[in-house]
PADRENZA-149108 format. One line per 5 residues: number of its first residue (from 1); for each residue z, y, x of N, C-alpha, C. Coordinates in steps of 0.001 Angstrom, whole numbers. Layout:
N
NUM> Z/Y/X/Z/Y/X/Z/Y/X ~ ...
% end
This chain:
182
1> 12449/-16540/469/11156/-16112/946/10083/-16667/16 ~ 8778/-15894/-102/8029/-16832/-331/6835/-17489/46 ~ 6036/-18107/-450/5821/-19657/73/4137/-19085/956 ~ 4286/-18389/1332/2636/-17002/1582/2960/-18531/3219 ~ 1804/-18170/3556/1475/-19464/4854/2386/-18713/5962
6> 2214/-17659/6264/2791/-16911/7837/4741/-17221/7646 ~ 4821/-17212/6439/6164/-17564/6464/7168/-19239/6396 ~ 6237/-19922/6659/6349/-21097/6979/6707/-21817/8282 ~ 7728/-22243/8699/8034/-22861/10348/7399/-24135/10635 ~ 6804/-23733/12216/6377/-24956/12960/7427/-25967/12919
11> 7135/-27101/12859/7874/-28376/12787/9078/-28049/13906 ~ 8569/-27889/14996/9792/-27700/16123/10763/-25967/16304 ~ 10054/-25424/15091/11033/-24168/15191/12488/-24800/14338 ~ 13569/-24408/15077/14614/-24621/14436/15730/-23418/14816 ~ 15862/-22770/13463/17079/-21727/13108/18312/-22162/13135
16> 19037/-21720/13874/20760/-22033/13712/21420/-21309/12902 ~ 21223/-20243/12453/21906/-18900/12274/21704/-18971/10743 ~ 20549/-19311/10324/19840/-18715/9222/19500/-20073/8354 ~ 19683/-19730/6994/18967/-20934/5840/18106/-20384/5216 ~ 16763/-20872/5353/15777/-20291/4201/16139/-21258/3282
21> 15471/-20073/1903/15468/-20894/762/13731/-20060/387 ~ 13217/-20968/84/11605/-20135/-624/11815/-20534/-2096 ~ 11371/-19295/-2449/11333/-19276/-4358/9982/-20044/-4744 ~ 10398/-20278/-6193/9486/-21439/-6649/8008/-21256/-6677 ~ 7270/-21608/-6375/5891/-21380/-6553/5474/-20518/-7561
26> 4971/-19852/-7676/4083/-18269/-8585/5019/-17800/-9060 ~ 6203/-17414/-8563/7144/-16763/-8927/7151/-15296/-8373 ~ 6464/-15014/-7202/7260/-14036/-5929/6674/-12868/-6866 ~ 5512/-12555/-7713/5251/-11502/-8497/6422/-11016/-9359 ~ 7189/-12204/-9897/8326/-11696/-10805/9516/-11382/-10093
31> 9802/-11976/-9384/11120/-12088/-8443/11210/-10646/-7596 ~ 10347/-10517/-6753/10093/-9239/-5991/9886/-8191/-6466 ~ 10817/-6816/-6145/11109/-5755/-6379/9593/-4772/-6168 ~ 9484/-5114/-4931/8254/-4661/-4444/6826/-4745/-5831 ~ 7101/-6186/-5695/5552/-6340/-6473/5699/-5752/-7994
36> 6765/-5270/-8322/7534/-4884/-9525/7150/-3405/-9846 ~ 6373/-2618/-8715/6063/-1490/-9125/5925/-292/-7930 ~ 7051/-916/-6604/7301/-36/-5569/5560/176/-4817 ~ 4788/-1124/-4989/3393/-901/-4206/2832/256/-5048 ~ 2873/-256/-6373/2076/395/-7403/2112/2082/-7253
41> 3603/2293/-7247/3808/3810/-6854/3492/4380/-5420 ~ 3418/3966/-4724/3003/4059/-3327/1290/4371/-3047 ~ 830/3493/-4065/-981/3642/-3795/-596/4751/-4413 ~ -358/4797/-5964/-660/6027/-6751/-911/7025/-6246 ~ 355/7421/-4823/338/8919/-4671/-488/8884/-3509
46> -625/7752/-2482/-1643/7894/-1534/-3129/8058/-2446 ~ -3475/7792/-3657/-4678/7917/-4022/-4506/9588/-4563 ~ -3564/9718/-5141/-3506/10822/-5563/-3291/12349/-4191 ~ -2699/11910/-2664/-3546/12992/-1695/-4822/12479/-1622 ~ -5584/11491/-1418/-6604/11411/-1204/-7932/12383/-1951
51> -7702/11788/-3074/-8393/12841/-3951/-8263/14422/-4177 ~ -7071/15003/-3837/-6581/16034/-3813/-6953/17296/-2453 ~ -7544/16418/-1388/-8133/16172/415/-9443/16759/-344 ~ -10239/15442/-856/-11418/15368/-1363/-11850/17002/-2393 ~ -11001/17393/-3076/-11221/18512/-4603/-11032/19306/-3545
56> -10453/19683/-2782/-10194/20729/-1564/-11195/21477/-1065 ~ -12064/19900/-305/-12529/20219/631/-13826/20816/-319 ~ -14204/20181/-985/-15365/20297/-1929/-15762/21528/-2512 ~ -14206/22300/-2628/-13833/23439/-3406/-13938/24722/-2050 ~ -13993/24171/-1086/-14313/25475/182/-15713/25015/673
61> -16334/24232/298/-17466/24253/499/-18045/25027/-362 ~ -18013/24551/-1807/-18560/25538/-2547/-18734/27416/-3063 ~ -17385/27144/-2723/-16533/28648/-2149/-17280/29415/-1031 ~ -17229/28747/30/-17016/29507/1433/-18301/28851/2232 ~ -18887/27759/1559/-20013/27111/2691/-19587/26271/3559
66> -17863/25840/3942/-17869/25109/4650/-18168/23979/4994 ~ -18205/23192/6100/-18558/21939/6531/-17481/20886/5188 ~ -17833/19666/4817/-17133/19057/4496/-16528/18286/5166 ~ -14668/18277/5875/-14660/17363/6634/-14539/15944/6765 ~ -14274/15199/7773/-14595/13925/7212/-13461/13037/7482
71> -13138/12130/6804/-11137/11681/6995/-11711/10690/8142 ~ -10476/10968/8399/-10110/10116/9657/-8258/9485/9584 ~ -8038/8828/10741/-6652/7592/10556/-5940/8953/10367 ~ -5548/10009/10652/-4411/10825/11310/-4614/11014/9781 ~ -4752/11399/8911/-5405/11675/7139/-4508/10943/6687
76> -4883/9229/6988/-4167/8192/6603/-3156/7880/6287 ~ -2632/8286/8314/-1553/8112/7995/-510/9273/7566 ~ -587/10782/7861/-1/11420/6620/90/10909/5645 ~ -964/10218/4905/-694/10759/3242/-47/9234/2987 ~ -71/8063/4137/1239/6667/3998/2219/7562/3904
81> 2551/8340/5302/4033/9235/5016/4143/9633/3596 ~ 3732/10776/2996/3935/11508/2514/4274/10337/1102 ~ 3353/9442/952/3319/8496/-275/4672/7477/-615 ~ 5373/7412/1012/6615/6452/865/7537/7556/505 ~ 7706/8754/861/8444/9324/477/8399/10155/-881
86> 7442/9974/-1715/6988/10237/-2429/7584/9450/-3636 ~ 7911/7960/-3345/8221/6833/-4101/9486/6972/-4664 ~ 10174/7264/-5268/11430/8161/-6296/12390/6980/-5882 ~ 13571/7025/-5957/14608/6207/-5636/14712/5853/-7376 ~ 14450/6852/-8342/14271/5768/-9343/13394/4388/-10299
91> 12244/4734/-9232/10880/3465/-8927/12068/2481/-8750 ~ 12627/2878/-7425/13417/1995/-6418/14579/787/-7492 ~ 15040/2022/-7907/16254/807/-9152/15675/236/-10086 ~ 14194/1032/-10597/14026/326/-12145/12951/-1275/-11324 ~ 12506/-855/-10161/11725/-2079/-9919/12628/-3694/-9757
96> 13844/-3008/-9047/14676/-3965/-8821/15273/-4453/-10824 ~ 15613/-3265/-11087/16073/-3928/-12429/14972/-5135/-13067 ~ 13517/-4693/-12872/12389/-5571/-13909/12609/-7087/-13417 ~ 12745/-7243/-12076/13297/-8395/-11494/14117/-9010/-12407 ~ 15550/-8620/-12575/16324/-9418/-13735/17172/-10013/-13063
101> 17605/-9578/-11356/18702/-10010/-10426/19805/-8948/-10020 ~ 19908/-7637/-10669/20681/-7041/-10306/21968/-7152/-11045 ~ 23441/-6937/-10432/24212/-7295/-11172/24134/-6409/-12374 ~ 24932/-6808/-13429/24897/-5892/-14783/25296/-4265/-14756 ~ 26281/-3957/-13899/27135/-2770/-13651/26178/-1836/-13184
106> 24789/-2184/-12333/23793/-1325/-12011/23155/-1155/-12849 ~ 22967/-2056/-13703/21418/-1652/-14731/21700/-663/-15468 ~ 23259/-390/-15629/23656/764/-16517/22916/2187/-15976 ~ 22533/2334/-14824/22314/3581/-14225/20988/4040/-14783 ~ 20047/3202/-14812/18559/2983/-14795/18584/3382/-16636
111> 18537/4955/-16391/17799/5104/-17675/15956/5101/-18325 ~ 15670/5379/-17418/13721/5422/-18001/13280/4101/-17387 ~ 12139/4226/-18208/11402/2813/-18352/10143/3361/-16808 ~ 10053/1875/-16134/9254/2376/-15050/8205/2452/-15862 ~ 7390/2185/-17038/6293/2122/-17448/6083/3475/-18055
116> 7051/4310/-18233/6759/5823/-18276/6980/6668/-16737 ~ 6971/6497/-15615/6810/7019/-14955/5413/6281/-14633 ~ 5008/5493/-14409/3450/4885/-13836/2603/5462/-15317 ~ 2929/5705/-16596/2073/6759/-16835/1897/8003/-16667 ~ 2607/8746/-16513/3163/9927/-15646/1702/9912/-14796
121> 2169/8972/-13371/1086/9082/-11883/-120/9081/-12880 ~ -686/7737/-13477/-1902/7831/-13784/-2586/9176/-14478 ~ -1487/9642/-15289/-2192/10870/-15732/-2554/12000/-14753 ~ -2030/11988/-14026/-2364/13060/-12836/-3379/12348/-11786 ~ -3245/11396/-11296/-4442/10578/-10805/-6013/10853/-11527
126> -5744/10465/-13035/-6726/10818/-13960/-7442/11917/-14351 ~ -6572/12892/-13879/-6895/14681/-14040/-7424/14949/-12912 ~ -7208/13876/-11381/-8065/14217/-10665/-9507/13984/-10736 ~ -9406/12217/-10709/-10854/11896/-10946/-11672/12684/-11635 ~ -10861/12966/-12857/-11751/14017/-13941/-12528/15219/-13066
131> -11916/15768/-12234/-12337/16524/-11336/-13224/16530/-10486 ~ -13360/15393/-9928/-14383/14681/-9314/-15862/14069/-9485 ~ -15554/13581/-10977/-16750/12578/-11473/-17894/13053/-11932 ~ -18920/12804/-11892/-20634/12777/-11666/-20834/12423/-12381 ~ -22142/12827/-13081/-23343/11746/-13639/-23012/10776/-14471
136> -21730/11270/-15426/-20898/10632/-16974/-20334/9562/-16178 ~ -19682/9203/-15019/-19244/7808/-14706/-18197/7578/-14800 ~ -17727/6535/-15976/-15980/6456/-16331/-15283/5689/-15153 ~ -14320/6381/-15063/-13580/5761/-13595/-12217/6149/-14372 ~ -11179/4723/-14530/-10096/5139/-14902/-9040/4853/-13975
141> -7900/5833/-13977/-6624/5904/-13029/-6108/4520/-12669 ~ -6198/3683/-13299/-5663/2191/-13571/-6495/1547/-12046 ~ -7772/1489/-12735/-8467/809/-12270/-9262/1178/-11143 ~ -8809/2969/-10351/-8766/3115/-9350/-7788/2925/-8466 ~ -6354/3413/-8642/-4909/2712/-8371/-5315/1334/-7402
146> -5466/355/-8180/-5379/-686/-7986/-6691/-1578/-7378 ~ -7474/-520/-7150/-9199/-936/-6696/-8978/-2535/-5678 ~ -7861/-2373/-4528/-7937/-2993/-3377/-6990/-3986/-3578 ~ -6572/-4448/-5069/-5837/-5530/-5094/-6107/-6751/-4974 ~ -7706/-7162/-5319/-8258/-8745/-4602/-8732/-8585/-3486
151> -8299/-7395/-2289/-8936/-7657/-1202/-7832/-8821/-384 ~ -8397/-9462/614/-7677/-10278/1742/-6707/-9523/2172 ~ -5450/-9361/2690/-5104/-8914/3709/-4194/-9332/4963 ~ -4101/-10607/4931/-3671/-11216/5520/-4378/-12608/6357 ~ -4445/-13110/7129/-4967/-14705/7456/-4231/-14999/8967
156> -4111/-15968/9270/-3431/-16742/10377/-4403/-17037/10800 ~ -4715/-16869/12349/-5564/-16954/13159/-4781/-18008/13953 ~ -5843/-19302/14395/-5352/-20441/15102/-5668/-19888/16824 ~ -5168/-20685/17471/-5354/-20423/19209/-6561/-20706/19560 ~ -7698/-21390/18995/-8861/-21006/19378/-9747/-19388/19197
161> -9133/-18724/17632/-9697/-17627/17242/-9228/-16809/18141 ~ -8034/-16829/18387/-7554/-15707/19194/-8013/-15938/20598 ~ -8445/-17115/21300/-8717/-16943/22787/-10315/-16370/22759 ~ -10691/-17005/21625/-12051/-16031/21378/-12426/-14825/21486 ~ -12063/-14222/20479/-11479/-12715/20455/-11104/-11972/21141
166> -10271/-12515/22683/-9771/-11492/24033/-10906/-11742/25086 ~ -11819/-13232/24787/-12886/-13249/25733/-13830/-12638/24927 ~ -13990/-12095/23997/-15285/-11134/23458/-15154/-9590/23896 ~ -13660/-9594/24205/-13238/-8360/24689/-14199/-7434/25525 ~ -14997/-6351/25526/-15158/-5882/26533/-14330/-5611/27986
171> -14735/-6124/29186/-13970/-5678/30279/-13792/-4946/30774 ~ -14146/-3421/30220/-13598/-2493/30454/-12587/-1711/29903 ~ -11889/-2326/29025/-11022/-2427/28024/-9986/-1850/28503 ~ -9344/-2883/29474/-8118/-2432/30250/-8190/-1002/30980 ~ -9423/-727/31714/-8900/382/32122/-9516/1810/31571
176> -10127/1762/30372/-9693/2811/29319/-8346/3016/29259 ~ -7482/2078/28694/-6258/2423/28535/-5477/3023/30095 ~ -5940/2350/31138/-4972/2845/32173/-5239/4252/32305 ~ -6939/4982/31951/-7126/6383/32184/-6532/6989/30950 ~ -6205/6302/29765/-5401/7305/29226/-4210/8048/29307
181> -3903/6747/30121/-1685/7188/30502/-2138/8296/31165 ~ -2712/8659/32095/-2201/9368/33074/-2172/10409/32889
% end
């Protein structure tokens, strides 16, 4: 595992079953398959419906006069769907190969370099923006891709934040939800 805070045990948690081992400090970028390219391809193509939503809608407005509509979660989460499945099972081997833990007998399979398929996305990412952009403003595939990579996304909330938080609750909370079941 690695050494991220949420994955850390309270003094009195004790596993019978299971041995962690956590990898060495600033390692989990190299080690992990994931961070190896599988995220990378995943935004790509969620950025790439996004923008594609966007040239659409823009394109029946101009067309037809329509309203432009406006995204919402259900948007979202399509284009998560559509983006995991989107992610090539050969992302899948070459990310694991960049790692440098797969046995030898697999790496034989893995012919292309993931760094020619992530130019691949960007170029089509890039042909969108191109499509998009205003008023000479350079916006490159790279550096849209990857816009939300120093955001937070994680933090551990202690038992004061959280008792906070359910007493800020509005009290009518609960029975919204009960009029929805029915």
């Amino acid at each position: 595992m690695d050494n991220v805070s949420s994955h850390k045990l309270e003094d009195s948690e004790v596993l019978s079953n299971i041995r962690l081992h956590f990898l060495p400090p600033n390692t989990t970028a190299h080690l992990q398959p994931i961070d190896q390219g599988i995220i990378r391809s995943f935004k790509s193509n969620y950025r790439k419906y996004l923008c594609e939503n966007r040239i659409d809608a823009f394109d029946q407005f101009q067309e037809y006069g329509t309203e432009i509509p406006t995204l919402n979660i259900l948007n979202a989460i399509d284009w998560v769907a559509e983006s995991w499945k989107s992610v090539t099972e050969d992302v899948l081997y070459r990310c694991w190969e960049r790692t440098g833990i797969l046995p030898d007998e697999l790496e034989d399979i893995i012919d292309e370099s993931l760094d020619d398929e992530i130019e691949i996305e960007d170029e089509i990412v890039q042909s969108l923006i191109d499509q998009m952009i205003v008023d000479d403003v350079v916006v490159r595939a790279e550096d849209y891709i990857e816009i939300d990579n120093t955001l937070e996304t994680s933090d551990m909330l202690n038992d004061n934040e959280i008792i906070a938080a359910v007493q800020e609750a509005p009290e009518n909370e609960g029975e919204d939800e009960g009029e929805m079941r029915r």
